[in-house]
N, C-alpha and C positions, 0 to 999 in steps of 0.2 A: 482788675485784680493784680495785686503785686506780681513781679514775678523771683523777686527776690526777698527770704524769712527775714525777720528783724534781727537775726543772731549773724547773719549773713553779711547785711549791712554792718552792722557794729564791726565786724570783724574787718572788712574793708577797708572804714573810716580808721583803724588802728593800722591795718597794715599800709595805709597808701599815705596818711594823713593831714588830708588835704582834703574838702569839700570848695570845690570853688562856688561862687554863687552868683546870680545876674537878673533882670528881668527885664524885658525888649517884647513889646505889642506885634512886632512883624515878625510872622513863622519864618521865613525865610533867612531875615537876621539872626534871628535864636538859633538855625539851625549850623549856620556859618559858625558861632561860636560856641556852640556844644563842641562842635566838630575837630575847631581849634584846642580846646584842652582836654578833647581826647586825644588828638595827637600829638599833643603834649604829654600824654601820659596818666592823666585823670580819670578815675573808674566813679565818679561819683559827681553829680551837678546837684546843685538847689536851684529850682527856677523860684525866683520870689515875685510870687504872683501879685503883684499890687494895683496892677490893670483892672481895666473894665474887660471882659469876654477874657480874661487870663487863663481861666477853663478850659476855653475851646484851644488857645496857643499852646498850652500846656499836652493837650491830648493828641493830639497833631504830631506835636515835639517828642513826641516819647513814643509814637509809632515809628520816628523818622528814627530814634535811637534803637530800636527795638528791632528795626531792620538794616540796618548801615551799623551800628556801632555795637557790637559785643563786646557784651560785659560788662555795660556805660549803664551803671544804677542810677533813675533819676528818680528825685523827692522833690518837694514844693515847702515853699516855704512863708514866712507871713502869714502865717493861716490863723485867724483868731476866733474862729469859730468849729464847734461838732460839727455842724452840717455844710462846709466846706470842708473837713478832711473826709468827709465821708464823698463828696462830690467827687475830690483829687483821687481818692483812694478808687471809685470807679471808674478813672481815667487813667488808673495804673501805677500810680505815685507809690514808692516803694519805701517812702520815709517822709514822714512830714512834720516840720519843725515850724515852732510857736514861738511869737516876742516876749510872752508871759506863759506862767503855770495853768493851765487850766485843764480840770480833773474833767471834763465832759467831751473832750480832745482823747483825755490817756483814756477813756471807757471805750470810746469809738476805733480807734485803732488798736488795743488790745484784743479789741473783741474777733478782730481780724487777723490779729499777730501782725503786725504792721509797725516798723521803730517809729515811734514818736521824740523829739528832742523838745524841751521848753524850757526856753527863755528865762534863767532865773538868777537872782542876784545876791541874795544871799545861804548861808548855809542850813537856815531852817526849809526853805525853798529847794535845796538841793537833797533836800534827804525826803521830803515829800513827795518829790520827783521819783526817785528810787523805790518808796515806797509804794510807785504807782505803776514802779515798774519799767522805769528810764533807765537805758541803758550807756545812753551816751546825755549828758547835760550839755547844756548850749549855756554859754556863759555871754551875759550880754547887757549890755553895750563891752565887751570886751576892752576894749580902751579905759574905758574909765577907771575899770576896776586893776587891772595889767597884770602880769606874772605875779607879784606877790602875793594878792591875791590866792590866785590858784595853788602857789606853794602851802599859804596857810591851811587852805581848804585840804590838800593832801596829809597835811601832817596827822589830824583825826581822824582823816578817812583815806586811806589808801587806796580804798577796791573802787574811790569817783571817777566815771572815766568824764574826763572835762575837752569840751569846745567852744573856744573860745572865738566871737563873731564881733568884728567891727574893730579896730585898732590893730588889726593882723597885716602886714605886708609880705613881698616875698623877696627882700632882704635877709641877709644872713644873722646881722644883728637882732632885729624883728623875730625870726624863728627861736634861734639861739634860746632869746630871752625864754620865749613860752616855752619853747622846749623841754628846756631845763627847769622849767620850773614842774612840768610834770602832766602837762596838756596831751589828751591822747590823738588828738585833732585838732585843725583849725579851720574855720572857715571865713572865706576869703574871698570879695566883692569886688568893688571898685578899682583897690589895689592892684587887683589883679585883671580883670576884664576893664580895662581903663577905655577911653575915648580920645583919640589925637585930636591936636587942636580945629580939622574940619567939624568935628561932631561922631565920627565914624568909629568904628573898633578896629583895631590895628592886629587884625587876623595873625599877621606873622609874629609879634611881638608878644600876643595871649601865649601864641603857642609856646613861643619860648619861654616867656617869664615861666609859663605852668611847670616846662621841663625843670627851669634851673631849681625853680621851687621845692616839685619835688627831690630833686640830688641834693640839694641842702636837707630837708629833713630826713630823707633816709640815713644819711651821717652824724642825725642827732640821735636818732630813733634809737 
């Protein structure tokens, strides 16, 4: 069961603006880098469960946050199917965000009060979303589409709140951009949870990029 409302999340994902995101098979890795950009500063993870037993790593990971890390919301993410969010959702997933719209996702977490975010790329897509009762849209492949995008989308719609996933760095120019153009979050992969040239995650470096991250968008915010 959640232990955080979906209005709860949303509120978060605005005030902190930052979703960072990752996914790593070995609990003990995932756990090293939860850890990292929470002390960074980060109230909010997506583990994107693309793995095999991703399930069992996931439910594991959010007892280990659940007890060490207050106030560390985690959600899951890649989820393309109802009966994996309903899986994640009884492993405690407190948000669970989709590559694509799929109304059999926003039935099943609705029905729980649970934020769902999906994947969607244009504007008939984004007001379906809302209509289904999305409070925050995932905008994505984010690169592709880039801040102008998002500016257009605002200008009809004011009250979209938009996040924007994959073409996100945490460079100043990078935020900047999405920033301004009116993104109420971002969420942020690779960029961010990066890998040195052994293979490895550079625990001190997550940490910081996370901080610097955040102090840049609090000053755009």
């Amino acid at each position: 069961m959640a232990n955080f409302s979906r209005l709860e999340v949303a509120n978060v994902m605005k005030q902190t603006g930052l979703v960072p995101l990752f996914y790593n098979g070995d609990l003990e890795i995932s756990k090293k880098v939860v850890k990292a950009v929470y002390d960074g500063g980060a109230r909010l993870l997506e583990f994107t469960a693309r793995g095999d037993f991703a399930h069992e790593v996931f439910g594991e990971l959010n007892k280990y946050a659940l007890k060490e890390l207050p106030g560390m919301i985690m959600g899951v993410g890649s989820v393309t199917d109802a009966a994996s969010a309903s899986r994640f959702m009884a492993l405690g997933a407190n948000f669970i965000v989709t590559p694509v719209l799929r109304e059999d996702i926003a039935l099943v977490c609705n029905r729980r009060k649970v934020m769902w975010s999906p994947g969607c790329g244009s504007l008939t897509e984004i007001c379906r979303a809302e209509e289904l009762g999305c409070e925050v849209v995932k905008l994505f492949p984010g690169g592709i589409y880039g801040p102008g995008f998002v500016k257009a989308i605002k200008g009809p719609q004011p009250w979209t709140s938009i996040m924007p996933t994959g073409g996100v760095s945490p460079t100043r120019d990078n935020l900047e951009g999405w920033f301004n153009a009116g993104v109420t979050c971002v969420g942020m992969g690779s960029k961010l949870i990066a890998k040195n040239a052994e293979g490895n995650y550079d625990l001190s470096k997550i940490e910081s990029d996370t901080r610097n991250a955040l102090a840049i968008i609090n000053e755009l915010k």
